[in-house]
ROTI-691019 format. One line per field, with one value per atom (N, C-alpha, C): atom name; x, y, z; residue number from 1. Coordinates in nm, 2 decimals, always signed. Example, Ala and Ser with C-alpha at 12.3 -4.5 7.8 and 13.67 -1.06 7.14 Angstrom:
ROTI-691019
site: [N, CA, C, N, CA, C]
px: [+1.32, +1.23, +1.32, +1.28, +1.37, +1.29]
py: [-0.57, -0.45, -0.33, -0.22, -0.11, +0.00]
pz: [+0.78, +0.78, +0.78, +0.71, +0.71, +0.79]
pos: [1, 1, 1, 2, 2, 2]
//
This chain:
ROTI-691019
site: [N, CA, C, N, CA, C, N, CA, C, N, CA, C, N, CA, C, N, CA, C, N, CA, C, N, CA, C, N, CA, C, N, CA, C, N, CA, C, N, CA, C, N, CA, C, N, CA, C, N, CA, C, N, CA, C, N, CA, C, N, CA, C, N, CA, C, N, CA, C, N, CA, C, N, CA, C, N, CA, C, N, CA, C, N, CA, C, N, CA, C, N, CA, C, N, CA, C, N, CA, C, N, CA, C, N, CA, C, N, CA, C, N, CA, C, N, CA, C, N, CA, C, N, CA, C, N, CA, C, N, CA, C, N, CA, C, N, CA, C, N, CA, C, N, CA, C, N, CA, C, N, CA, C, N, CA, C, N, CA, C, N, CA, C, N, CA, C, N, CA, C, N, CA, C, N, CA, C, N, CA, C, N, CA, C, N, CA, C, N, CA, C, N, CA, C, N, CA, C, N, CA, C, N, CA, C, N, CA, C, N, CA, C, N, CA, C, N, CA, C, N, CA, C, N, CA, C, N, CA, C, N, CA, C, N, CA, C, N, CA, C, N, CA, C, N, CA, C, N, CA, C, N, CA, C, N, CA, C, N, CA, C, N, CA, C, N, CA, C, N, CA, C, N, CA, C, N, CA, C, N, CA, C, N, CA, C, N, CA, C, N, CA, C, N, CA, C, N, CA, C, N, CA, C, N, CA, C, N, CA, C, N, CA, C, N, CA, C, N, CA, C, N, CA, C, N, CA, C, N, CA, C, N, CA, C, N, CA, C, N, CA, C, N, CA, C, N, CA, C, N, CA, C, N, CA, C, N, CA, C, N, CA, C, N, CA, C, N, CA, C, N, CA, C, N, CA, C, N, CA, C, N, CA, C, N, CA, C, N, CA, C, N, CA, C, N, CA, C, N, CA, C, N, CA, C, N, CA, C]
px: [+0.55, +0.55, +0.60, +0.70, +0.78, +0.65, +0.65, +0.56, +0.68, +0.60, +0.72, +0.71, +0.82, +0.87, +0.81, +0.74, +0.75, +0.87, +0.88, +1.04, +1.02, +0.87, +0.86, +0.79, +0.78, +0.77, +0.66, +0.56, +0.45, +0.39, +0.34, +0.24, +0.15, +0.04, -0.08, -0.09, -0.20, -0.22, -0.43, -0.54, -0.65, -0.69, -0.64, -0.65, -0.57, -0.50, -0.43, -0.26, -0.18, -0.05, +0.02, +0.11, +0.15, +0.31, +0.39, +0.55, +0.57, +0.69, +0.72, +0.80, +0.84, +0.95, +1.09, +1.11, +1.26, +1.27, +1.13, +1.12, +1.10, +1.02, +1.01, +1.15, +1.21, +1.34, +1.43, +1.45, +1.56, +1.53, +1.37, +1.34, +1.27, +1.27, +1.24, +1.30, +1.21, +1.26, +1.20, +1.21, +1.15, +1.00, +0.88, +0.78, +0.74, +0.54, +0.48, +0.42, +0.46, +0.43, +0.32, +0.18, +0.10, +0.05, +0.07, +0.03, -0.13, -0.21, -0.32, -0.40, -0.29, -0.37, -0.37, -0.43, -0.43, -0.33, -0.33, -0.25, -0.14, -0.24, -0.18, -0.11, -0.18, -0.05, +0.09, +0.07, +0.14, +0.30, +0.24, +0.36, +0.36, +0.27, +0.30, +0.41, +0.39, +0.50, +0.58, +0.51, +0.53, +0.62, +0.58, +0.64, +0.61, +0.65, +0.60, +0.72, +0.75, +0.87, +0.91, +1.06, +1.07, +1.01, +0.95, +0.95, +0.78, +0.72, +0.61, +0.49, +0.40, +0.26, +0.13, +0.12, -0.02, -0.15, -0.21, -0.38, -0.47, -0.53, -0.62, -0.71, -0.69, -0.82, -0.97, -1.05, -1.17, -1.16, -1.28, -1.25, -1.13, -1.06, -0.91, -0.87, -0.86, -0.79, -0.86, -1.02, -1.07, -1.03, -1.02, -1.01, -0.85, -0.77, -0.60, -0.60, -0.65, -0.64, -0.69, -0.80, -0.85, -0.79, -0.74, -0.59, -0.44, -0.44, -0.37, -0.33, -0.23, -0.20, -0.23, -0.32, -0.34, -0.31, -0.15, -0.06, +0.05, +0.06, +0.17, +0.16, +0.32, +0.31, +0.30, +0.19, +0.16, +0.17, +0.25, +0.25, +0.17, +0.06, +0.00, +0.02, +0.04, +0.08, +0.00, -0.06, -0.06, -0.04, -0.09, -0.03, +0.01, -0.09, -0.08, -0.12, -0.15, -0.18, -0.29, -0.40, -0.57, -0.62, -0.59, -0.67, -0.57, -0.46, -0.39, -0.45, -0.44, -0.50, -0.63, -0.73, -0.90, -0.83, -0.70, -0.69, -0.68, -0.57, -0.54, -0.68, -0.78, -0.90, -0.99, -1.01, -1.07, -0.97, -0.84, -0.82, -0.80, -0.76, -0.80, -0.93, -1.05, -1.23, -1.20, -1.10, -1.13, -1.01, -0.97, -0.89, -0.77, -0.70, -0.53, -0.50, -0.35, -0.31, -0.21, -0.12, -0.07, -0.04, -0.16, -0.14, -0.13, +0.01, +0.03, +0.02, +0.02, +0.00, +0.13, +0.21, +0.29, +0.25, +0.28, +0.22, +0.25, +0.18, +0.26, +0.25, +0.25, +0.20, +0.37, +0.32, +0.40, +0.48, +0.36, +0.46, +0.59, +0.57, +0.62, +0.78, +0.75, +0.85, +0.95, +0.91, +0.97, +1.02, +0.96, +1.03, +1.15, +1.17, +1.32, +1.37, +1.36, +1.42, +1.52, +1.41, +1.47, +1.37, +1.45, +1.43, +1.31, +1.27, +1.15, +1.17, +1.06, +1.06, +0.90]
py: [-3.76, -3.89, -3.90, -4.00, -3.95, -4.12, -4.05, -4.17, -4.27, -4.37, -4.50, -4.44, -4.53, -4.51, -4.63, -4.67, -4.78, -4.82, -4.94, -5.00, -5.05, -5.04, -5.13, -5.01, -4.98, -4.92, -4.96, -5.05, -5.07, -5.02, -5.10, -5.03, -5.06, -4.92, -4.97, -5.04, -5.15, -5.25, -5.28, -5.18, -5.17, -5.15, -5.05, -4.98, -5.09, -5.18, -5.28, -5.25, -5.25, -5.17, -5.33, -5.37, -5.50, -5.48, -5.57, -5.58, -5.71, -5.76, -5.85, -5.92, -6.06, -6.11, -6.05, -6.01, -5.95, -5.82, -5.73, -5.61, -5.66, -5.78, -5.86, -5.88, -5.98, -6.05, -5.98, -5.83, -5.79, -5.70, -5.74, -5.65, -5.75, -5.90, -5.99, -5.97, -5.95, -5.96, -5.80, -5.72, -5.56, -5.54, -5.67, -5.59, -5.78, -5.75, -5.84, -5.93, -6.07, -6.14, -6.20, -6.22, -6.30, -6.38, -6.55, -6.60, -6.64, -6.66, -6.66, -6.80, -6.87, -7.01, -7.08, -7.23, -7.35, -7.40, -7.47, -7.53, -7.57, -7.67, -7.79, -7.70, -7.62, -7.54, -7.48, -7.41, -7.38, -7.47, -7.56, -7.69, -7.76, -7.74, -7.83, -7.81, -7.87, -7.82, -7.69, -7.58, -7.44, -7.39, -7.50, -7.43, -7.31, -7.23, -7.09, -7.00, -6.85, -6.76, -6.73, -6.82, -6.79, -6.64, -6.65, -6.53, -6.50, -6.57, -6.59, -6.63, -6.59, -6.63, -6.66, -6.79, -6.86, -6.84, -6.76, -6.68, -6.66, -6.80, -6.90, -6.72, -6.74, -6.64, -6.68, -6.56, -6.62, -6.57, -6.60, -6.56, -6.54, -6.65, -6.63, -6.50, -6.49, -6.35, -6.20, -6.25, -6.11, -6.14, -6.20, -6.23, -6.20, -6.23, -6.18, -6.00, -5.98, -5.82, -5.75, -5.82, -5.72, -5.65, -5.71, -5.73, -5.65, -5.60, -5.56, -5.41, -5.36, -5.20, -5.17, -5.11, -5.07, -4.97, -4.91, -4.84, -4.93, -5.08, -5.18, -5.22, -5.21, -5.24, -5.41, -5.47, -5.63, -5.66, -5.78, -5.78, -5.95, -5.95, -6.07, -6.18, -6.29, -6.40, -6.51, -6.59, -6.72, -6.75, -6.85, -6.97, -6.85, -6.77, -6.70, -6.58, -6.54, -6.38, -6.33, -6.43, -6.41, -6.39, -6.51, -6.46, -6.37, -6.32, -6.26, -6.08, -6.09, -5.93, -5.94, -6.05, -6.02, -5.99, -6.05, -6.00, -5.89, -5.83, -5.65, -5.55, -5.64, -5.55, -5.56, -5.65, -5.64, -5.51, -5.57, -5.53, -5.35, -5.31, -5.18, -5.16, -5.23, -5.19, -5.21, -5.24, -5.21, -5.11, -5.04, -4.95, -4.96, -5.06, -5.06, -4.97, -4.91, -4.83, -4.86, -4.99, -5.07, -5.15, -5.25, -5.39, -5.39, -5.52, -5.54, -5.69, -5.64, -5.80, -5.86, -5.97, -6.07, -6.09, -6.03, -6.03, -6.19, -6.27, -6.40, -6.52, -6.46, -6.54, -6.65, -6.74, -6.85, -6.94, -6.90, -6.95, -6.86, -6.75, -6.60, -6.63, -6.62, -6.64, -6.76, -6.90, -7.05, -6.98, -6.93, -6.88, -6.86, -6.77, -6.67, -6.74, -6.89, -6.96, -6.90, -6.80, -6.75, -6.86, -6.84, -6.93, -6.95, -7.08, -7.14, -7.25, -7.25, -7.35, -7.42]
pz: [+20.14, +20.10, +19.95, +19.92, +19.80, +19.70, +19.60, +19.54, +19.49, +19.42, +19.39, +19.24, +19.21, +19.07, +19.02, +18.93, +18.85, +18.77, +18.75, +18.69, +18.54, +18.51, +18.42, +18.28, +18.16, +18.07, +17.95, +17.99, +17.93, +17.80, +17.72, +17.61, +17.60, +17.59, +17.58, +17.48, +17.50, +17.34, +17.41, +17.36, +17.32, +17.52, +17.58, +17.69, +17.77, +17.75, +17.88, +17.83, +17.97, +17.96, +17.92, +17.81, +17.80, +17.83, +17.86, +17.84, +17.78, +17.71, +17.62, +17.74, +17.72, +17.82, +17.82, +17.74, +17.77, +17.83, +17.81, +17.93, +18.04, +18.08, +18.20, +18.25, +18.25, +18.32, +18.35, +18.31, +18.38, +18.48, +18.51, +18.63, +18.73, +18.69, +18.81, +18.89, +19.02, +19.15, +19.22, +19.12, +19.17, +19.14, +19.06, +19.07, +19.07, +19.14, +19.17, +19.01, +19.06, +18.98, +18.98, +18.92, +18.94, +18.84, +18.85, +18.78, +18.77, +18.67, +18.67, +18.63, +18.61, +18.58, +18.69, +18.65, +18.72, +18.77, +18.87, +18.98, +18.92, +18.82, +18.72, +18.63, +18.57, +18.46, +18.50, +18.65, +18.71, +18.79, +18.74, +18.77, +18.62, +18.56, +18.39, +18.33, +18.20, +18.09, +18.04, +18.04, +18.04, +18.18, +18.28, +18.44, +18.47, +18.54, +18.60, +18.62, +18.62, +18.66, +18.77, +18.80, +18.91, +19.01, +19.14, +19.19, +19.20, +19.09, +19.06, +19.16, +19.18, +19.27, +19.23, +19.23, +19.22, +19.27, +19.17, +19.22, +19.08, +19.11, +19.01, +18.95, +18.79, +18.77, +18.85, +18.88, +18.91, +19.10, +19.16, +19.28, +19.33, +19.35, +19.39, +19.39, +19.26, +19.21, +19.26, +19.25, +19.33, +19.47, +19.56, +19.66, +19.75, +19.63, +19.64, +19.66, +19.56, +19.49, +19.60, +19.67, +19.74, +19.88, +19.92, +20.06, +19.93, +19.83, +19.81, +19.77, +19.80, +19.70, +19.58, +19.59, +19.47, +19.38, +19.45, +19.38, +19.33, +19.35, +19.35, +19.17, +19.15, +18.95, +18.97, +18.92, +18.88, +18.79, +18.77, +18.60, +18.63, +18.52, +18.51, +18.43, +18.45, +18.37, +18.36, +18.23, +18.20, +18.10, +18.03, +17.91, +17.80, +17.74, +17.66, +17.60, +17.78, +17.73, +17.74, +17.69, +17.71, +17.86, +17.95, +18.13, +18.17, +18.19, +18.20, +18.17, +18.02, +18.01, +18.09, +18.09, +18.12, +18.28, +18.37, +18.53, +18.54, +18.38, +18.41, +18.39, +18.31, +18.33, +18.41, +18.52, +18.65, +18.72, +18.73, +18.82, +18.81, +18.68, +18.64, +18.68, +18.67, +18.72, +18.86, +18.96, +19.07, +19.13, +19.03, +19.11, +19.06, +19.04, +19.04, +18.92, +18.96, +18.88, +18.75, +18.84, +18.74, +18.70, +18.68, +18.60, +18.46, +18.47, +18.34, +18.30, +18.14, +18.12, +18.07, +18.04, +18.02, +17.84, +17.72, +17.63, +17.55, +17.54, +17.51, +17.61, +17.73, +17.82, +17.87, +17.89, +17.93, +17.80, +17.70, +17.56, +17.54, +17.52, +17.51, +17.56, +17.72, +17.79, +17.79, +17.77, +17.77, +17.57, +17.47, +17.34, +17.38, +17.44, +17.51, +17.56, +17.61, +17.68, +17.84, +17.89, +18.03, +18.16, +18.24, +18.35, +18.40, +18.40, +18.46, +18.60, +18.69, +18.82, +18.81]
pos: [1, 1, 1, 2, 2, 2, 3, 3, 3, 4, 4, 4, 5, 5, 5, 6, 6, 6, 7, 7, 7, 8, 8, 8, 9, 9, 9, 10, 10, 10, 11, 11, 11, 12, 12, 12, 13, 13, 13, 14, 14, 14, 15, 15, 15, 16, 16, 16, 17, 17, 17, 18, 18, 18, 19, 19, 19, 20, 20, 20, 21, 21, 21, 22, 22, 22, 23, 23, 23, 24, 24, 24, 25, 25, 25, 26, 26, 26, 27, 27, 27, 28, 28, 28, 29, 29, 29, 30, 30, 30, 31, 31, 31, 32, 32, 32, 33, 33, 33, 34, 34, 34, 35, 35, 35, 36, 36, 36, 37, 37, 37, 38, 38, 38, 39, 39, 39, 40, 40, 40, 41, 41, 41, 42, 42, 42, 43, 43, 43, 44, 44, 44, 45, 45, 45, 46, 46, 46, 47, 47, 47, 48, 48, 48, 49, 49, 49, 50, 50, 50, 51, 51, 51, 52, 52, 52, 53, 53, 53, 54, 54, 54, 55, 55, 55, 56, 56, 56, 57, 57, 57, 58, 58, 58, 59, 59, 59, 60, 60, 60, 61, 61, 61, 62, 62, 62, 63, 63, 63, 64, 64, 64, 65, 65, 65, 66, 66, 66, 67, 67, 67, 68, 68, 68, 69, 69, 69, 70, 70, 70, 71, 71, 71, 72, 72, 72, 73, 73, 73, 74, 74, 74, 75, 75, 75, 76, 76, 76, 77, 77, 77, 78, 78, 78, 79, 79, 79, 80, 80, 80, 81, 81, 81, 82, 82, 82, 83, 83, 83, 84, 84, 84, 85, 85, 85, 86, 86, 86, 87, 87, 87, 88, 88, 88, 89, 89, 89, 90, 90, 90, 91, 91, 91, 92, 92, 92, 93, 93, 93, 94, 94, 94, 95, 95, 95, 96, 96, 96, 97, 97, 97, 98, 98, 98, 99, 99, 99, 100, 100, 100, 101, 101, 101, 102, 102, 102, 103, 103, 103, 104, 104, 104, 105, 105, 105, 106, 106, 106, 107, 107, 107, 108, 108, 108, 109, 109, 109, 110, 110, 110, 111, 111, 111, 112, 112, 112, 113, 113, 113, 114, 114, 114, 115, 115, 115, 116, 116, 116, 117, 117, 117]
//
């Protein structure tokens, strides 16, 4: 069994693996996106990244993760960075090997002015 490569190059920032939006975007499309906010944020002002998947922090999110790979690179996203890292440290406490966080969040990314839906 040949293992996967991860695509993405992370830094640790106080034990959680972070990437900036411009390490992001030019690998959308190759690794799982999860957004971690509200419905309503997720359609708001900020909008969401394309490619993107909506799984509310909170049950939800235990409830997603657990039906998933837990060798799979996630990169976690909302407004600004804060629920986002607290997803990559559950989901580090339950095993995954590579969650990351979106450092900046949704501000971060709409800064860079790359594409939103």
């Amino acid at each position: 069994m040949t293992e996967k490569k991860n695509v993405l190059n992370p830094k640790l920032n106080n034990g959680v693996a972070e990437i900036t939006p411009d390490q992001l975007f030019p690998v959308l499309g190759k690794v799982t996106l999860i957004d971690v906010r509200r419905p309503d944020e997720f359609t708001g002002e900020l909008r969401h990244i394309p490619g993107s998947k909506l799984v509310t922090l909170g049950p939800e999110l235990v409830e997603f993760l657990d039906a998933q790979d837990r060798d799979q690179e996630i990169v976690f996203i909302c407004r600004s960075g804060v629920r986002s890292r607290e997803a990559c440290l559950f989901s580090q406490k339950i095993g995954f090997k590579s969650p990351i966080n979106l450092q900046g969040g949704m501000i971060s990314w709409n800064d860079y002015k790359f594409p939103t839906e």
